[in-house]
C-alpha atoms as one frame of an Amber mdcrd trajectory, in Angstrom:
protein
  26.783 -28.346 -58.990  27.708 -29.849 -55.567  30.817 -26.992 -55.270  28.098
 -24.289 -55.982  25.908 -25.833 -53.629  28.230 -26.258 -51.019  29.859 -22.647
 -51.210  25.812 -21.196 -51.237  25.713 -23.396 -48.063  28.282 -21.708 -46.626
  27.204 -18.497 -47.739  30.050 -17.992 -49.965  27.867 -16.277 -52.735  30.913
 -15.610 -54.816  32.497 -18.679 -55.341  28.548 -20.162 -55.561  27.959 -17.989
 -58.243  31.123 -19.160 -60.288  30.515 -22.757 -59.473  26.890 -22.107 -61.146
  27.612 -20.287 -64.114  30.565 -23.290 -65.349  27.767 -25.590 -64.775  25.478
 -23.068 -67.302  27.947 -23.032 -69.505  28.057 -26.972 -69.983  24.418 -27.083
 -69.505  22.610 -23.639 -70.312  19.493 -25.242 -69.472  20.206 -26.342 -65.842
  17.618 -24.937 -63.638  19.166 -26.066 -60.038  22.309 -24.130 -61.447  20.008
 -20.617 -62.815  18.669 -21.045 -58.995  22.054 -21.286 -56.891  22.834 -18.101
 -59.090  19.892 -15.947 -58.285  19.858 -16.731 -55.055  23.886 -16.102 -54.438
  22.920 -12.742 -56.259  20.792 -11.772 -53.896  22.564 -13.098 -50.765  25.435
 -10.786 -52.339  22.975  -7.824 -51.892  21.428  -9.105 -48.443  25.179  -8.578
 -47.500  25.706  -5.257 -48.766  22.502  -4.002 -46.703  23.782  -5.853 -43.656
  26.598  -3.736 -43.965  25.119  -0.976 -44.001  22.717  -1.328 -41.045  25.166
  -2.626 -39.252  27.151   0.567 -39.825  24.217   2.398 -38.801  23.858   0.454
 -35.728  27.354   1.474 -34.934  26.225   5.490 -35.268  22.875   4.662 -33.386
  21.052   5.431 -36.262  18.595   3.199 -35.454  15.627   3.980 -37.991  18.083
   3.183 -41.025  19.591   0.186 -39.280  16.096  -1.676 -39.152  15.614  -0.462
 -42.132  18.677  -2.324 -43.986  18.176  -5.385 -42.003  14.680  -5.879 -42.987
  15.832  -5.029 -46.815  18.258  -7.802 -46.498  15.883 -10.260 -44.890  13.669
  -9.547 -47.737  16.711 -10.205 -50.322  18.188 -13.260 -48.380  15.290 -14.907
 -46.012  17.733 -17.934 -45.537  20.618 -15.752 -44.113  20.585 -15.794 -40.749
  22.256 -11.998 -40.390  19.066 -10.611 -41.334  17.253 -11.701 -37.847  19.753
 -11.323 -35.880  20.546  -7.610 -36.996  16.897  -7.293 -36.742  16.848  -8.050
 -32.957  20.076  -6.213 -32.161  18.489  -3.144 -33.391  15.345  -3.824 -31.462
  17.544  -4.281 -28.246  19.130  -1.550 -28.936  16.281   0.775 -29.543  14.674
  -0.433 -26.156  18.134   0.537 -24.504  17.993   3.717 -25.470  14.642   4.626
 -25.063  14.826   3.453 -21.532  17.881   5.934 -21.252  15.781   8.653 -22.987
  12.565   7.905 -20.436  15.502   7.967 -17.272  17.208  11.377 -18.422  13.692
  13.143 -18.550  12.541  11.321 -15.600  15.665  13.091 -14.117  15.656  16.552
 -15.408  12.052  16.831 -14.688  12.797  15.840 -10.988  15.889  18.748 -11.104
  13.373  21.072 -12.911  10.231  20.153 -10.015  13.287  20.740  -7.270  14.397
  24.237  -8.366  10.538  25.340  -9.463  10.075  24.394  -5.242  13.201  26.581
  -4.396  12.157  29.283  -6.248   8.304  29.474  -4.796   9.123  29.013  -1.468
  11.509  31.616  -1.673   8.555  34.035  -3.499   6.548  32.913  -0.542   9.195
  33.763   2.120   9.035  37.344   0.018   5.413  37.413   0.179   5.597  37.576
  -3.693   2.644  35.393  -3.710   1.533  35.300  -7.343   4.608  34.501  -8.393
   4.490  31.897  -5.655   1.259  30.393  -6.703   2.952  30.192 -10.465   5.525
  28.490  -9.570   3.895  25.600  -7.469   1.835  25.560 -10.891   4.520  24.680
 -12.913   5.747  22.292 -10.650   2.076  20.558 -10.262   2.159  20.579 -14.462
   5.207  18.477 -14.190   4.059  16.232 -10.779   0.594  16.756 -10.965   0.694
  14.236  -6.860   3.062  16.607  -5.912   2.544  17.070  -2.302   4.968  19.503
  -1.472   3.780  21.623  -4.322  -0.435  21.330  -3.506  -0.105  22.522   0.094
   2.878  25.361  -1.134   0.386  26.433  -3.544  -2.822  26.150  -1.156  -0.805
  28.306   1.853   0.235  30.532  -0.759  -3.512  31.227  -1.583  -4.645  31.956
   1.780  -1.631  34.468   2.969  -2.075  36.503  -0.457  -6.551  36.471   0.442
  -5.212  37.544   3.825  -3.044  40.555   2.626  -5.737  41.422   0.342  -8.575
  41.484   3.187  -6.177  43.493   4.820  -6.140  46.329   3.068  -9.235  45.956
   1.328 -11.080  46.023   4.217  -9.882  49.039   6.292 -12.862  48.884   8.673
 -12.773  45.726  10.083  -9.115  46.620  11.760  -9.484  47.092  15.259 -12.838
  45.059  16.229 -12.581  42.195  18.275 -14.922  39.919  20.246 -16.917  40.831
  23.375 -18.892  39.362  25.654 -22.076  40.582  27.024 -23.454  39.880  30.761
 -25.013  37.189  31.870 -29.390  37.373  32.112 -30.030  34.698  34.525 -33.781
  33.467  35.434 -35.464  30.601  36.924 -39.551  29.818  37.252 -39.913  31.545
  40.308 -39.325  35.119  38.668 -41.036  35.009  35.427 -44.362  36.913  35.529
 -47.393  33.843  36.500 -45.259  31.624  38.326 -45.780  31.456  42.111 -42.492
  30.844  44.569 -43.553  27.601  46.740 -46.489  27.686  49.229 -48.217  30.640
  47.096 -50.860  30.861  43.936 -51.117  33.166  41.436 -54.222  35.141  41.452
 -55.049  37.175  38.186 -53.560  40.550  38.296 -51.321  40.069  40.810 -48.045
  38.772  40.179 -45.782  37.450  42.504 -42.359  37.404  42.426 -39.641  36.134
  44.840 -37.413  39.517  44.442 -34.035  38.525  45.114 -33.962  35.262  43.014
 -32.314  36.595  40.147 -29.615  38.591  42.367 -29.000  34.917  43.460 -28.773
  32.649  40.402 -24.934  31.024  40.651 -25.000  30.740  36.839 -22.729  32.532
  34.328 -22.434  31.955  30.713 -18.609  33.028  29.362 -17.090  32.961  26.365
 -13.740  32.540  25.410 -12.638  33.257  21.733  -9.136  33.427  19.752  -8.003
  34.735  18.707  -9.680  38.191  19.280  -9.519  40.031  16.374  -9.069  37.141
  13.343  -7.980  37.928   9.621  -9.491  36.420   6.757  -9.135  33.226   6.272
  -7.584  32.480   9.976  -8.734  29.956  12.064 -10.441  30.967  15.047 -12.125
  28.980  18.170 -15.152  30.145  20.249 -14.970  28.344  23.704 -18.133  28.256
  25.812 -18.376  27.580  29.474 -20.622  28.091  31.863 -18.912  28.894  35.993
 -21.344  27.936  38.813 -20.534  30.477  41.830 -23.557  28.776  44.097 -22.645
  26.126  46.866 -25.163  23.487  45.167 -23.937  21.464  41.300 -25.366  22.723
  38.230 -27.332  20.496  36.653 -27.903  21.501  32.727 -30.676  19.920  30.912
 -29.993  21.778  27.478 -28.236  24.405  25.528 -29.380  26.765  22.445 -26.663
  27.945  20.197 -27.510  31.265  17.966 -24.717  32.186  15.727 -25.358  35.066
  13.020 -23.469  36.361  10.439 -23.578  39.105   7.821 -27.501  38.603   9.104
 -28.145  35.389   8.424 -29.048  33.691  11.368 -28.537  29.762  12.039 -29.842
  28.311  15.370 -30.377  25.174  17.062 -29.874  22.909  20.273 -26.331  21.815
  20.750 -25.647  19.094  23.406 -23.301  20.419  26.236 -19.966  18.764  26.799
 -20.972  18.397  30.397 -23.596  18.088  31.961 -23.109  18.970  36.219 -20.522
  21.908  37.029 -19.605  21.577  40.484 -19.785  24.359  43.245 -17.469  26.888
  42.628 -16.157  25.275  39.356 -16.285  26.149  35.429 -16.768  23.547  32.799
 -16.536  24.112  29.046 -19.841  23.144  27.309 -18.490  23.787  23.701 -15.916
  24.563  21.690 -16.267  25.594  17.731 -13.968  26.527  15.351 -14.025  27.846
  12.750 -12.134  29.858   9.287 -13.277  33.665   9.445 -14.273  34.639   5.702
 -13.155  37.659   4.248 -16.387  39.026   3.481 -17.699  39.233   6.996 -19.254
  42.603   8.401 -21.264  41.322  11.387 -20.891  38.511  13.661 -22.500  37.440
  17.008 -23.587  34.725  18.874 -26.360  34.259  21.614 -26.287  30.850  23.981
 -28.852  29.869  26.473 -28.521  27.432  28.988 -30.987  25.894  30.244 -30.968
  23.940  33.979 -32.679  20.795  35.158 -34.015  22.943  38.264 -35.737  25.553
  35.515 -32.783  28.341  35.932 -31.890  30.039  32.514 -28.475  31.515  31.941
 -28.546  33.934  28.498 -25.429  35.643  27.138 -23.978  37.125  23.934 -20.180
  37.572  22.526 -20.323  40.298  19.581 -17.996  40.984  17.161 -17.292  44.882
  17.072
């Protein structure tokens, strides 16, 4: 028994499995000896299935390799094969998924860099629903793609831009203009008295060249003239004192109305003096012209500290 026991120790399953069956066969009732037996048995088929998942291993057939070595840790639980083919699969698995995850990492980032090629070149062609496609299939793939969002957004606007232009024939050729200047002060609005006289009902007095002589004008600068849809365009606002004394402005109303709708309110100047014979900007506003504009103007009235009032309008037509 101590030569089967020493070969099973060794994992020598044959010669353990001799060694127990001569002791069986002097003692048919040994139990220590029916034990080394089984068990060298069954170490004999842990080792066939650690073949075989080692061979597997060797193919990368990884499913059938962990399968085998578990089989065989099941058989032999003592043999220390079974965990370490166990782990060596594992290992190996991990490996090569991380190689998997790298390759698709990789072709998706050769895939994103043609899909880019190809839409900026659409967009170059002003093909730009194929464009807009192809900065989809990109964002599908990179949905943080930078490169891809703005592509995609410029392509947006210049294809609403070709559409607005020939959609809408009659907006071509209107641009902005400016009105004139209505300037008035106190002293020639119907009731109010110049200095040293008083108003006495049904007589009006006026002071009749005080209007001629109001330094105020309101101008307006805007660009660019004639926008497209979806352009950005900038309405500058200034007001150019042509008197010998500063302007001093105490406030400003801004009118702006579109398509009918009107929107109005004060709007605090930039400045608030122009100097003699100087122009000062009191506003600037930009803004994106929409496609579905048909009328557009805007009235500004300045008001001064010494009761002057400078009105003008710039008109889209």
């Amino acid at each position: 028994m101590r030569a089967a026991q020493a070969a099973f120790g060794r994992q020598d399953y044959e010669t353990a499995m001799q060694k127990a069956q001569e002791a069986l066969r002097a003692d048919s009732g040994n139990e220590a000896a029916k034990t080394i037996l089984e068990s060298a048995l069954n170490g004999q088929q842990a080792g066939v299935r650690f073949r075989a998942a080692s061979n597997a291993l060797a193919q990368k057939d990884y499913a059938k390799a962990l399968s085998e070595a578990e089989a065989g840790r099941r058989l032999a639980a003592w043999d220390s094969r079974g965990p370490d083919l166990v782990s060596r699969v594992q290992q190996a698995q991990a490996r090569a998924a991380q190689q998997a995850a790298q390759q698709r990492r990789q072709a998706a980032l050769a895939q994103v860099t043609t899909l880019l090629g190809q839409a900026e070149g659409a967009f170059q062609s002003q093909k730009y629903d194929a464009a807009i496609a192809l900065y989809d299939e990109v964002l599908k793939l990179d949905p943080q793609n930078a490169r891809a969002g703005i592509g995609k957004a410029n392509a947006l606007g210049a294809k609403a831009m070709a559409q607005a232009a020939t959609a809408s024939p009659a907006a071509a050729g209107k641009s902005f203009v400016s009105g004139s200047t209505e300037a008035s002060s106190s002293q020639t609005r119907a009731g109010a008295a110049p200095p040293g006289f008083e108003s006495t009902p049904g007589i009006v007095v006026k002071k009749g060249t005080q209007a001629a002589e109001l330094p105020g004008k309101v101008n307006f600068s805007v660009n660019p003239k004639s926008p497209k849809p979806g352009e950005k365009y900038t309405v500058k606002i200034s007001l150019a004192n042509e008197g010998s004394a500063p302007i001093q402005i105490k406030s400003m109303m801004v009118t702006t109305t579109i398509n009918g709708k009107k929107r109005a309110g004060p709007v605090p100047p930039q400045v608030k003096d122009v100097a003699p014979r100087d122009s000062a900007q009191l506003l600037m506003l930009p803004d994106f012209w929409k496609e579905d504009t048909t009328s557009w103007s805007m009235e500004v009235v300045v008001r001064t500290a010494r009761g002057e009032t400078y009105k003008n309008a710039v008109t889209w037509k």
